[in-house]
N, C-alpha and C positions, 0 to 999 in steps of 0.2 A: 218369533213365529216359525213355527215348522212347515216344512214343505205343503206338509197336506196340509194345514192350517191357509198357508198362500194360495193353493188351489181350489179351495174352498171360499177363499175369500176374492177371489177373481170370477168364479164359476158366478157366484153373486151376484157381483157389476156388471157381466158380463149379460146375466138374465134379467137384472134389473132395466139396466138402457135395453135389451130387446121389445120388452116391454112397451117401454117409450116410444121406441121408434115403431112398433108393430100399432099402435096406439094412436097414433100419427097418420099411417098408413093407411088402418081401418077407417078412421072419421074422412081421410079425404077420397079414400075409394066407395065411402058410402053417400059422400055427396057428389057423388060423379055415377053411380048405379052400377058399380065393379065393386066384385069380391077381392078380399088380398090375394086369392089364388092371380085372380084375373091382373092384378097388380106386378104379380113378380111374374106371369107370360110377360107380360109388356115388358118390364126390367130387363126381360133378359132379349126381348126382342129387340130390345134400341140397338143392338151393334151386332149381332148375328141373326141366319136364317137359317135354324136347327131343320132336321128331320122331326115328323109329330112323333114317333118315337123316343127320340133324343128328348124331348121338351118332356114326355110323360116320366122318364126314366130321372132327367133332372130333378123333375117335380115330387115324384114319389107316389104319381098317379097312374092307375091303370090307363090302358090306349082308350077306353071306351068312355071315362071322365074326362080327360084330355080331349076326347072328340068331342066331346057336349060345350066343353070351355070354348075352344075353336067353333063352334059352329054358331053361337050364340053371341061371341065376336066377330063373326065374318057377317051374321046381319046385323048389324049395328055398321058394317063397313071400317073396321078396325084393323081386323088382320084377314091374312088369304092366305091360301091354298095353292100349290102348286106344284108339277112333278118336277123331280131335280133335274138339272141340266147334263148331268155325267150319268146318271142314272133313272131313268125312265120308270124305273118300279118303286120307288121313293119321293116321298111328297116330301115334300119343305113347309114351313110353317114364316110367314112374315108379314110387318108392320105395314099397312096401306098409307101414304099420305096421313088423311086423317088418324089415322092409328099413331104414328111418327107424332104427329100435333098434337093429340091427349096428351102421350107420354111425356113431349117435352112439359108442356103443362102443368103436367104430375109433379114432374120432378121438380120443376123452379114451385111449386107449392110445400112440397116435402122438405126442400133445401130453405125455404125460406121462414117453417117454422124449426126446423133442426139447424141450421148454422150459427144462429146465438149463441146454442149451448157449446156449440165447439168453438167459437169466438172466444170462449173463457179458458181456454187453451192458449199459450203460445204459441207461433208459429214452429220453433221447432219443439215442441211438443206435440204438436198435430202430426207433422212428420213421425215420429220415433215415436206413437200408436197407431200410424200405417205402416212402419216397419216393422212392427210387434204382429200387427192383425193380418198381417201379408201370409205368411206359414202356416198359419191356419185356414183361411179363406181359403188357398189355392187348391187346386186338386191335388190326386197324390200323383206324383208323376214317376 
């Protein structure tokens, strides 16, 4: 197999399990009345409180679709609003209580139909496809 043969055959798997997983994602943010957009705000809100900036720019959405996302979770009582503590002229964007409880929710849902398939992994094969997927995943620093 040649190089580009190999990266053509990884690009593959790699959009096949997206699939899967996005697949996954959709059915159970559709029986909970969240889009996937609305899905990965949460994701990324379980462990940071970004600027709505920072979250539109992560996202790849303009500030004015990020505002409708945010405002249509904050009446639902999910996520809030807030100016930052260091800086007064920036808003923050974060998980309310309830918001926190969906997500975890979410996620023991999502892990509970996706962990099987990675159960057909060994242990340290699960490992050393988090060291593989680590380099890419990260930002560029």
């Amino acid at each position: 197999m040649t190089s580009e043969d190999s990266v053509d055959a990884l690009l593959d798997a790699l959009v096949r399990y997206t699939f899967q997983v996005t697949g996954v994602l959709t059915r159970i943010g559709a029986a909970n009345d969240l889009s996937l957009t609305q899905l990965r705000v949460f994701g990324i809100l379980r462990d940071r409180r970004p600027r709505v900036t920072e979250l539109a720019a992560y996202l790849g959405l303009d500030k004015s679709t990020m505002s409708g996302l945010i405002d249509r979770a904050e009446r639902r009582g999910l996520l809030a609003r807030e100016k930052n503590p260091n800086d007064g002229r920036v808003v923050d964007v974060f998980l309310t209580p309830a918001g926190h409880e969906l997500t975890q929710r979410l996620y023991g849902e999502a892990r509970a139909i996706l962990a099987p398939e990675l159960d057909r992994l060994r242990p340290d094969q699960r490992e050393q496809l988090l060291a593989l997927l680590n380099p890419i995943l990260e930002p560029d620093s």
